[in-house]
N, C-alpha and C positions, 0 to 999 in steps of 0.2 A: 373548958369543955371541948371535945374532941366531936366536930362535924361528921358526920356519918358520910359515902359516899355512895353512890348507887348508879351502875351501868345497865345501859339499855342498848338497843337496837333498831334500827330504823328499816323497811325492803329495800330502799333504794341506795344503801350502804355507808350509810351515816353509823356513828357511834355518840351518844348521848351519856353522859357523868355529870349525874346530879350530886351537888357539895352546900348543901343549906336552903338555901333557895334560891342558887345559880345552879344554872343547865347551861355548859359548853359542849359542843354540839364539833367533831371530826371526822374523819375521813376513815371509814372501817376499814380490814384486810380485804373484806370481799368489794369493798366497793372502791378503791387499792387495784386490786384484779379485773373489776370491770371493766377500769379506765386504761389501764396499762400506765408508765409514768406518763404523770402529771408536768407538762410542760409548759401551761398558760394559764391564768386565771382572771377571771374578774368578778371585782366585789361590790355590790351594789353601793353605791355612795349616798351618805346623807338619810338613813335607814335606821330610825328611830326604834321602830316595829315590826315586826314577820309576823303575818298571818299564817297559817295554817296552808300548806303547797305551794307559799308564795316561793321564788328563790333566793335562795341562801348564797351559794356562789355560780357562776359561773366559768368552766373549767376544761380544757380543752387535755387531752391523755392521749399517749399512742394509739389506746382503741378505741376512743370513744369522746366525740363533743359534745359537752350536756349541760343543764341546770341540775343542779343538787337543788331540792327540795326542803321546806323545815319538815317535821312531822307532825308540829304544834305551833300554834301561836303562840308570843311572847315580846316583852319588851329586850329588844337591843342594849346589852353594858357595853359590849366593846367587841371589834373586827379583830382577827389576827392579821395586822397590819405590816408585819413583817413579811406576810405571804405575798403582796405587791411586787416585792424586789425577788424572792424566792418563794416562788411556785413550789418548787422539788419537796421543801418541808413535808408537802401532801406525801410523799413517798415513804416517809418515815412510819414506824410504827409506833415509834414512840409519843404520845398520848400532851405531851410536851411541846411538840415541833409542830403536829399535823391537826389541831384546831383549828376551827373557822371563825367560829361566832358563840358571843357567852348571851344568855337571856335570862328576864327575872321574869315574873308573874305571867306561870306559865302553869295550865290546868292539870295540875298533880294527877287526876285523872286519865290525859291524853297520854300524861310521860308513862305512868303504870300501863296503859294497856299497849306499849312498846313490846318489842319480843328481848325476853333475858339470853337469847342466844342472837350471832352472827347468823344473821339471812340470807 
């Protein structure tokens, strides 16, 4: 059986690819373009769970020092722990490279009422 997959949107420029019932949660074009490259990050450590606005990463860019945001709650599978040593991944478009964070039992709900386009 072949997992369906489904992309979403987040305003604060996150990109969301739901694959079963994992949500890996990246760094969109526009939000890419917000920050300008991505040169520092930090990842919350020891972060079982994201609530809803909690942060996701924190991440320093040519134009902009910020907290990315979740747009849901959810439980924590795994960090893209290779962002530690390379930040720049974030830079990448490719869907591969520039994940942050995967989550399970998250309100099918919350993820549907994501925008189907880049915000």
């Amino acid at each position: 059986m072949v997992e369906t997959q489904k992309m979403k949107y987040s305003e604060n420029g996150l990109w969301i690819l739901k694959t079963g019932q994992q949500y890996r949660i990246g760094l969109s074009e526009k939000g890419q373009d917000d920050l300008g490259e991505v040169m520092f990050i930090e990842v919350p450590s020891q972060v079982t769970r994201i609530e809803k606005n909690e942060t996701v990463i924190g991440l320093e860019g040519a134009k902009a020092v910020t907290e990315l945001t979740s747009p849901f709650a959810g439980k924590v599978v795994s960090y893209h722990e290779a962002l530690a040593d390379e930040p720049e991944k974030l830079n990448s478009t490719d869907k591969e490279s520039n994940w942050i964070v995967e989550l399970t039992d998250v309100d099918e709900a919350a993820f549907n009422a994501l925008s189907d386009k880049i915000n």
